[in-house]
C-alpha positions in Angstrom: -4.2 -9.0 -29.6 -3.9 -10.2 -26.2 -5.4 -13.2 -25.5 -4.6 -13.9 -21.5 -5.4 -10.8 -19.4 -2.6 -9.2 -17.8 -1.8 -10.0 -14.2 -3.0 -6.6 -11.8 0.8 -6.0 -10.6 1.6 -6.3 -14.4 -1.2 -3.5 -14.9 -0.1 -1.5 -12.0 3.4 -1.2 -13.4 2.0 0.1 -16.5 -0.3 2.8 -15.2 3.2 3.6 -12.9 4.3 5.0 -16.5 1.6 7.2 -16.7 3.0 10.7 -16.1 0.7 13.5 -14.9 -0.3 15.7 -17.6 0.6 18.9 -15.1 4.0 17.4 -13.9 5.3 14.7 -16.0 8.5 13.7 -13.5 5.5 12.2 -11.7 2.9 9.2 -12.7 -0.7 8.7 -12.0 0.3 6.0 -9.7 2.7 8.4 -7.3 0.3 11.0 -7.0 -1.9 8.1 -5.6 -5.3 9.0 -8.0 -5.6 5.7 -9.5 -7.4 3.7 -6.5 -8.2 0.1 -7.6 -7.1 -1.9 -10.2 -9.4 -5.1 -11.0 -10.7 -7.6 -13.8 -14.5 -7.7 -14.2 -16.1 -10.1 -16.7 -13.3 -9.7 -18.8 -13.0 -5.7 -18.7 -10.2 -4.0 -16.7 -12.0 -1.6 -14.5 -9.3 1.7 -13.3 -10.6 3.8 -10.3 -9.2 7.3 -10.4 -9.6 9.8 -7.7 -9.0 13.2 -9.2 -7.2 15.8 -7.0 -10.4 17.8 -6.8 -13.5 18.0 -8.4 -12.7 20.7 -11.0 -9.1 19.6 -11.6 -8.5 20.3 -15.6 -6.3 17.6 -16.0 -8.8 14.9 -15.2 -9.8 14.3 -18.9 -6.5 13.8 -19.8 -5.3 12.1 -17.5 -8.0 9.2 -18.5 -7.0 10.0 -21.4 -4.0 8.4 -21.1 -4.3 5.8 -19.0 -6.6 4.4 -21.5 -4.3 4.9 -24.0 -1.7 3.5 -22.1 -3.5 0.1 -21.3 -4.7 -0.4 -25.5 -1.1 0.0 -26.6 -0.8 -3.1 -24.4 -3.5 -5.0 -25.4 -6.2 -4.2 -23.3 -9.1 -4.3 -25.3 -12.1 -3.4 -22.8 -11.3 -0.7 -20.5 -14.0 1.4 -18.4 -12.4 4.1 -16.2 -14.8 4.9 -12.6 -14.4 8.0 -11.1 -14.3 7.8 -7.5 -14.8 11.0 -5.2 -15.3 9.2 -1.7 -13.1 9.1 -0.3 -11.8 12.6 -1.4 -8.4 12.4 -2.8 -5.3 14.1 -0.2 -2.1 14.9 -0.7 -1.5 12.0 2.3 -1.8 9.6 -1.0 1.2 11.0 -2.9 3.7 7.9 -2.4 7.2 8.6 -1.1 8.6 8.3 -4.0 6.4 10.7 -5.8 7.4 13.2 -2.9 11.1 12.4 -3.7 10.3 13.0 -7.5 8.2 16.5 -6.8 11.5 17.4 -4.9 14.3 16.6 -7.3 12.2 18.7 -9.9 12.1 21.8 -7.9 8.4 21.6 -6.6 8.8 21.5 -2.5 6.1 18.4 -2.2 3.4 18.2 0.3 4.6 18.0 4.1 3.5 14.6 5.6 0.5 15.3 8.4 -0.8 18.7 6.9 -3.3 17.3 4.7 -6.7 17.8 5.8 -8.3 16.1 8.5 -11.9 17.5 8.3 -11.0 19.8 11.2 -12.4 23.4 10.0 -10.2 25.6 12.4 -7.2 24.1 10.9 -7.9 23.9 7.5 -9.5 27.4 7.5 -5.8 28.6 8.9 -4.3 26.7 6.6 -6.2 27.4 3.1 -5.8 31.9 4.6 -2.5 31.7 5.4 -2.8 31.8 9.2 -0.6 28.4 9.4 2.9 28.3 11.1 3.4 26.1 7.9 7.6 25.7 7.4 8.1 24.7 3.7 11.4 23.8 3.0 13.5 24.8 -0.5 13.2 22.1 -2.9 16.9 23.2 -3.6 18.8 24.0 -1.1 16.7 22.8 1.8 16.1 25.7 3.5 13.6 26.2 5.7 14.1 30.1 5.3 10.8 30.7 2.8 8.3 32.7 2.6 4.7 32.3 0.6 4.3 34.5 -2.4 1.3 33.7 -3.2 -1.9 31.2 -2.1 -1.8 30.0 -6.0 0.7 29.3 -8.0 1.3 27.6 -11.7 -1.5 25.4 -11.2 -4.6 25.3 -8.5 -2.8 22.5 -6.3 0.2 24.7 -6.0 1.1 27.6 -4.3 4.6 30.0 -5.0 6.9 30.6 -2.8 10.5 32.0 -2.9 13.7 30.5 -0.2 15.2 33.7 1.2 18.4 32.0 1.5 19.1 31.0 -1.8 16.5 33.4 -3.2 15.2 31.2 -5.9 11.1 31.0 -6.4 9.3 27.5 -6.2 6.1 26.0 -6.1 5.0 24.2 -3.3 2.4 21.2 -3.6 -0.2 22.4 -1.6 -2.0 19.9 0.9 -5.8 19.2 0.6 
């Protein structure tokens, strides 16, 4: 039993070790859906954004940040769930993006998240966007879509036509 709280850079390092349940090379803290850490009254309080609303993962992924933080010690834990700001793919930290990369998942290109304009969201999300995704592992930027959706919602497939393997690219929101 604990009996000094943690510091908040001690507890952010621990939730950095929190791998998403949907692509475990990458934490809770890259993917930039844990918003604020901070002590109240003696409970740590965890913000998490999810992805989107109906994102499957979401359970689990408190699931195990609470689990993470009471193997530590942490005896009084409340997880908020925060949906304003909506969570965007801007969030996912460069090293995250480096991590989505070395796996084979071609991570979400900087600026294309959604800005709340509708024309280019709406080209975006129907596949009207000059969009150039580039091959996870080669580098090409010879690829074309697949599909809108690939292994999960927040992915889509595509396939390099220079080196002709298929990926997934992270899809921007």
């Amino acid at each position: 039993m604990q009996t000094t709280l943690p510091s908040i850079a001690e507890v952010w390092g621990w939730l950095a070790a929190v791998p998403d349940p949907e692509i475990p090379v990458v934490s809770v803290t890259d993917l930039g859906i844990v918003r604020d850490v901070r002590w109240h009254d003696g409970t740590l309080v965890v913000a998490v954004t999810p992805t989107y609303s109906g994102c499957p993962a979401t359970a689990f992924i408190d699931l195990a940040i609470e689990t993470s933080l009471r193997a530590r010690g942490v005896e009084h834990v409340r997880l908020e769930r925060r949906l304003s700001p909506p969570w965007t793919t801007d969030w996912v930290t460069p090293e995250g993006r480096e991590k989505l990369r070395a796996y084979g998942i071609a991570p979400p290109i900087d600026g294309t998240a959604s800005d709340g304009g509708t024309a280019a969201r709406a080209a975006r999300l129907s596949g009207r966007s000059n969009l150039t995704v580039a091959c996870p592992r080669c580098g090409s930027g010879a690829t074309e879509r697949i599909s809108q959706f690939g292994s999960t919602p927040c992915k889509a497939s595509y396939r390099c036509t220079d080196c002709l393997e298929p990926f997934d690219y992270f899809k921007c929101h």
